[in-house]
N, C-alpha and C positions, 0 to 999 in steps of 0.2 A: 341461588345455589351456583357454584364457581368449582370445576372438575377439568380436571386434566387428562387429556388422551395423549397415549405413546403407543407406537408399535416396533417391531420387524429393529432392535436394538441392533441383535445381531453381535453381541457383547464377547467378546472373544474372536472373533474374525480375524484380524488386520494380524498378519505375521511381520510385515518392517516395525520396528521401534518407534518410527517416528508414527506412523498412523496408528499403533496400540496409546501412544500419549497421547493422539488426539482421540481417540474412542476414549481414552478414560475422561480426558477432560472433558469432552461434549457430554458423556455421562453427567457427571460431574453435575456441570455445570446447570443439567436441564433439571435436578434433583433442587436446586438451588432455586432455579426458576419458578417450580411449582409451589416450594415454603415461600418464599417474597410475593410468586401472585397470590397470594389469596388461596389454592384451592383448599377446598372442602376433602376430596380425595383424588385417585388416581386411577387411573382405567388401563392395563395393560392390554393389548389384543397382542399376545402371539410372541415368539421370537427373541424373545428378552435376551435369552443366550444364542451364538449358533451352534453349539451340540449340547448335550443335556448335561452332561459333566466340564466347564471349562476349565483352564490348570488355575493354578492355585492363585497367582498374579490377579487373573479378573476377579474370582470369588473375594479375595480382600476388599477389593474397593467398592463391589459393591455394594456386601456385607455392609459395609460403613457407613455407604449412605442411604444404606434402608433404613442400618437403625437412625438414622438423625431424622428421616422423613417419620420413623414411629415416635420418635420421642418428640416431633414439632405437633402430634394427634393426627396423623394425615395418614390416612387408611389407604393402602395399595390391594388392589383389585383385580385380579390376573384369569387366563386361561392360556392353554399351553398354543405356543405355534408348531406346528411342524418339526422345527431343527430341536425344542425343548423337551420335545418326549421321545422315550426310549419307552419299547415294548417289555424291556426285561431288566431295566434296573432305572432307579430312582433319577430322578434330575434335581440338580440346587434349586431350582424352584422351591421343590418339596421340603429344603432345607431352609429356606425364608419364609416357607410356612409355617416348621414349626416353633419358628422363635416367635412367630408372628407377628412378623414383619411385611407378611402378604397373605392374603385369603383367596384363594382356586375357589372360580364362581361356577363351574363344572361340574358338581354333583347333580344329579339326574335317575327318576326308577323309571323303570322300564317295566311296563306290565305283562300278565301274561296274554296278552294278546300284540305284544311287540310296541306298542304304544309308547314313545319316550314321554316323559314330561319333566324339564328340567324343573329344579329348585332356585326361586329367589333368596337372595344375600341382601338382608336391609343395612343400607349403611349407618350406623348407630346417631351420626351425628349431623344428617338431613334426613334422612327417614327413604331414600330413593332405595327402590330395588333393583337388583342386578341382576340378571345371569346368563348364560350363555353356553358356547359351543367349541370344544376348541377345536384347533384345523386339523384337519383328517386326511389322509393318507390314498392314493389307488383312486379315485375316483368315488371314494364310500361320500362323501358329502351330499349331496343329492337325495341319494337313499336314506340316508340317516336324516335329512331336512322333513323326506315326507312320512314319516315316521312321528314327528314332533307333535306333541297334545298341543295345539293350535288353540282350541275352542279355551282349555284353563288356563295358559300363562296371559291368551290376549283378553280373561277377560279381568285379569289382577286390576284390583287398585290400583291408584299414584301414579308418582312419578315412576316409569320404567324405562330401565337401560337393558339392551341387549347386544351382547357380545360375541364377536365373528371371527372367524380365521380364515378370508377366501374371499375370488376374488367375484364379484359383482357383474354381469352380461353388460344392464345398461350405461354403469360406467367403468367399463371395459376400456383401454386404450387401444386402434389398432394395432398397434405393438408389442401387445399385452401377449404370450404364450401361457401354454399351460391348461388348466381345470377354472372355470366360470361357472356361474349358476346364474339363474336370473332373480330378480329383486322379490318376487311374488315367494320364496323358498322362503325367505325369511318371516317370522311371524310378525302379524300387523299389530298395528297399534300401542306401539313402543315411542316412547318422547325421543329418543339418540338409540341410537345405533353404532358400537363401537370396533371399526372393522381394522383387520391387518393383513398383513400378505399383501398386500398391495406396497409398493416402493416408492410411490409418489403422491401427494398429496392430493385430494380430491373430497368433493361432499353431493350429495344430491336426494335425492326421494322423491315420494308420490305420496297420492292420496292415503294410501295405506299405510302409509311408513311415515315417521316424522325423519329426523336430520339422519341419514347414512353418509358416515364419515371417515375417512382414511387419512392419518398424521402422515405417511410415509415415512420412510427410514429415515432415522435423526442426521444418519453419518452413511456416505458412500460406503457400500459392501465391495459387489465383484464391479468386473471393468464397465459394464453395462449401465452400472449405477454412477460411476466416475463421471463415463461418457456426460448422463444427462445433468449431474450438476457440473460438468462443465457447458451445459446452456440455457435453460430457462427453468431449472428444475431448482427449486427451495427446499432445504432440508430442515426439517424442524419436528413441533407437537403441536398438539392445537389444547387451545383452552376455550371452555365452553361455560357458558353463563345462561339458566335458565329463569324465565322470569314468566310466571303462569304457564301457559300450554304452550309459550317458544322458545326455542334454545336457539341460542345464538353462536357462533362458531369465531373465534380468531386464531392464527395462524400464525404460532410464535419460532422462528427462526432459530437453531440451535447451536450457532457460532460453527459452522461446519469450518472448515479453512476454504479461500477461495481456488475453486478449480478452473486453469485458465488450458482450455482446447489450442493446441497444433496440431492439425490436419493436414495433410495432404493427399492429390488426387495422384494416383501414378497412374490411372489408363494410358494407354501408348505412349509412356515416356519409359527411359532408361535406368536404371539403379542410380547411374549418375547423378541423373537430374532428378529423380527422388532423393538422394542425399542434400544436393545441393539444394532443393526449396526445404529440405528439412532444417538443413545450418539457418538458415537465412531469417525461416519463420520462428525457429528457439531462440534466436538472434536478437529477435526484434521485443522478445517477453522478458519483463523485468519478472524472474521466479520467485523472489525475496520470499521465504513462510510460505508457498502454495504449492497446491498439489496439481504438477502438470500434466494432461492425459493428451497423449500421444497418440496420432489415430492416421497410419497408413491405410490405403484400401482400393482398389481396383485390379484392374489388368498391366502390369507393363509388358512393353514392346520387346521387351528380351532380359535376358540374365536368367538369376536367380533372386526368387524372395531373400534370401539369404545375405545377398548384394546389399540390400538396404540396411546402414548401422547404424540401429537405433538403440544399440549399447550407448555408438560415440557420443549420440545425442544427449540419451540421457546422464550420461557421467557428466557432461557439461553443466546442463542446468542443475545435479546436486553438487556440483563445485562451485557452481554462482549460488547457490542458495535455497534451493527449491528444499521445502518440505517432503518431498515423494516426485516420483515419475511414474507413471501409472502406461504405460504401452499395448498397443490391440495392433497387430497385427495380420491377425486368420481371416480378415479381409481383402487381402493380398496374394493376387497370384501374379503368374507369366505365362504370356502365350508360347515362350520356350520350354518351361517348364512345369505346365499344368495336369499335376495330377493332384491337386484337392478337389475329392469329393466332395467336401459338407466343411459347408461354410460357414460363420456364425462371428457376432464381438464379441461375447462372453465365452467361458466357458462350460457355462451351462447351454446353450445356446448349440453348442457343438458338442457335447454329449448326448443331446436330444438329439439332435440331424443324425448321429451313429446310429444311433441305438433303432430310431423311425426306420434307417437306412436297413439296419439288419435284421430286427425282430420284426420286422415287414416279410422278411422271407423264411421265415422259420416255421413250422407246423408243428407244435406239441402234440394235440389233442387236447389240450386246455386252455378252455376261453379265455383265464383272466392272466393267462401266462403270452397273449398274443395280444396283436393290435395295440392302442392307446393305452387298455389297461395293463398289458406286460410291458410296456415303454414305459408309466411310472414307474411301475416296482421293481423294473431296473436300476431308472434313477436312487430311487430312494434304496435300494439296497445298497450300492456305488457309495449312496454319502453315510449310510449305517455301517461298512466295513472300512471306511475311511475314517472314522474318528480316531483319534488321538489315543495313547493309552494314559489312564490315570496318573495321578502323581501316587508315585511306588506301587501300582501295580508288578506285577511279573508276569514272564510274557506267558505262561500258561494258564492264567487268570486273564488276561486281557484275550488268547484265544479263545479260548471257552465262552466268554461275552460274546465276542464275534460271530462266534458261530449261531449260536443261539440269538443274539439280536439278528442275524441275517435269514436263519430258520423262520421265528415268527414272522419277518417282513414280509417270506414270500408264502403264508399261511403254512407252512410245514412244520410237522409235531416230530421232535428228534427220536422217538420210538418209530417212527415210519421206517421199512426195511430201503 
């Protein structure tokens, strides 16, 4: 049996031109890879899109190549990540359901003693069953893990697949921020393990558990992700081959474009001399087709951040040729000029350190409005009143959504006075 894992697509992301044609094409292309390997089907973990609606541009193409993956008989297998659910209106997922083109292995009852017990999804044409969990919001995963009828899905027949949105303690990266759970949350006695939210490729398990696996993003998202495929980080899917009680894992490369790192260090150096190892190091990179990630960071000895022009830089390498310039800067201060607070390369990264920074000093009287768990459901409110508005919405239709997606985010009922 030969089954393919994707996660964390992240399909609609990329606003330059040039990296919306490489998100389509690594798409594309990975749809292509699954009918020529062999698979039986396809295991989505999460993320497919990054908001639940994306404009119309991504829904064509990918519409297109679901249906060439249904009409090749290769069955797609999904649950939602995080960026693909909306609490109060539908997401294209649901619209590739019902051409079906893709099957949500997500259904689940819940008894009246709070007890989940998801439902298996047999794949018609190996006989494996599926199902799973999608990623959760605020900190609810944990709680909803211990909740799970443990005793009846582990003690199914066959071959079994379980599906994750989240990210794993013991293979946790130190780098890693955010909401983890430990391995033991998951129910035992599953053949694969099909995880997302995680950004980079990883596998592992224990006695309890067979293969826990994470494809990592096919294609660099924010700069954080840039950063690490511009060093030892592989962007791809992984294809997995089962043969009795082992599953076997490879780790298929997704034609990402290559991402080539200029760094530099400015602790107690000048703007100057930050400029000048900047020319020198762009200087020395052939950019032809890549995407360049540009990465100031420390203390200089005087000026302004502002000193450093990593406009001029980057105008140069897309006039020699580069595919994109990708630049991080917020690791840059001046010992003339140091009032950054909160630091971070991404900008997720530094919307955390705000919000840590601020709702650390706040007092509601409400627990899940403070600490850790008011610091997500800030975040996640942030990225639910920041989506896009539909193609032809009007803006009193798209208010209205807002409001109401941002209502339920932070549990409030718009009848509350």
């Amino acid at each position: 049996m030969r089954f393919a894992h994707v996660s964390d697509l992240h399909l609609g992301f990329q606003r330059k031109r040039s990296l919306q044609e490489a998100e389509r094409r690594i798409f594309e292309g990975m749809v292509d890879g699954w009918i020529k390997g062999g698979a039986r089907f396809v295991l989505m973990a999460g993320d497919i899109f990054h908001v639940n609606i994306p404009e119309m541009r991504v829904q064509r193409y990918v519409f297109a190549k679901f249906r060439q993956l249904h009409e090749a008989g290769i069955p797609a297998y999904a649950i939602y990540g995080s960026h693909d659910f909306s609490p109060v209106s539908n997401s294209v997922i649901d619209l590739l359901v019902s051409t079906g083109y893709v099957t949500k292995v997500t259904d689940a009852v819940t008894g009246e003693d709070g007890v989940i017990t998801p439902k298996f999804t047999t794949d018609p044409g190996t006989g494996a069953k599926i199902c799973g969990i999608s990623g959760l919001k605020v900190g609810r995963d944990i709680d909803y893990y211990k909740k799970l009828d443990r005793k009846g899905i582990e003690a199914e027949p066959g071959f079994k697949i379980f599906m994750f949105h989240g990210s794993i303690s013991e293979m946790r990266k130190a780098a890693d921020e955010g909401d983890h759970m430990p391995m033991s949350m998951l129910p035992a006695g599953f053949d694969y393990y099909a995880g997302g939210h995680v950004h980079e490729y990883g596998t592992g398990g224990d006695d309890s558990h067979g293969v826990v696996a994470y494809p990592g993003t096919p294609f660099a998202g924010n700069y954080a992700d840039f950063v690490a495929s511009a060093g030892d980080t592989k962007r791809g899917y992984i294809m997995a081959d089962s043969s009795g009680d082992k599953v076997s894992v490879e780790f298929v490369e997704s034609g990402s474009p290559e991402h080539v790192p200029i760094t530099v260090d400015a602790n107690g150096r000048s703007p100057q001399i930050v400029n000048e190892r900047l020319e020198e190091k762009a200087g020395a990179e052939d950019p032809v087709g890549k995407i360049m990630v540009v990465r100031v960071y420390g203390q200089m000895s005087e000026g302004r951040t502002a000193d450093v022009d990593t406009a001029r830089v980057s105008l140069g390498l897309l006039e020699r040729g580069a595919l994109a310039v990708e630049v991080g800067r917020n690791m840059l201060t001046s010992r003339e000029y140091d009032v950054v607070r909160v630091r971070g390369e991404s900008r997720d990264q530094i919307v955390r350190g705000v919000l840590e920074t601020n709702i650390g000093q706040v007092r509601t009287g409400i627990e899940r409005l403070e600490g850790g768990s008011g610091v997500r459901i800030a975040e996640e409110l942030l990225r639910r009143i920041g989506q896009p508005k539909i193609e032809n919405e009007d803006n009193k239709t798209y208010d209205a959504r807002m409001i109401t997606d941002g209502s339920k985010t932070m549990g409030l009922s718009l009848d509350d006075p």
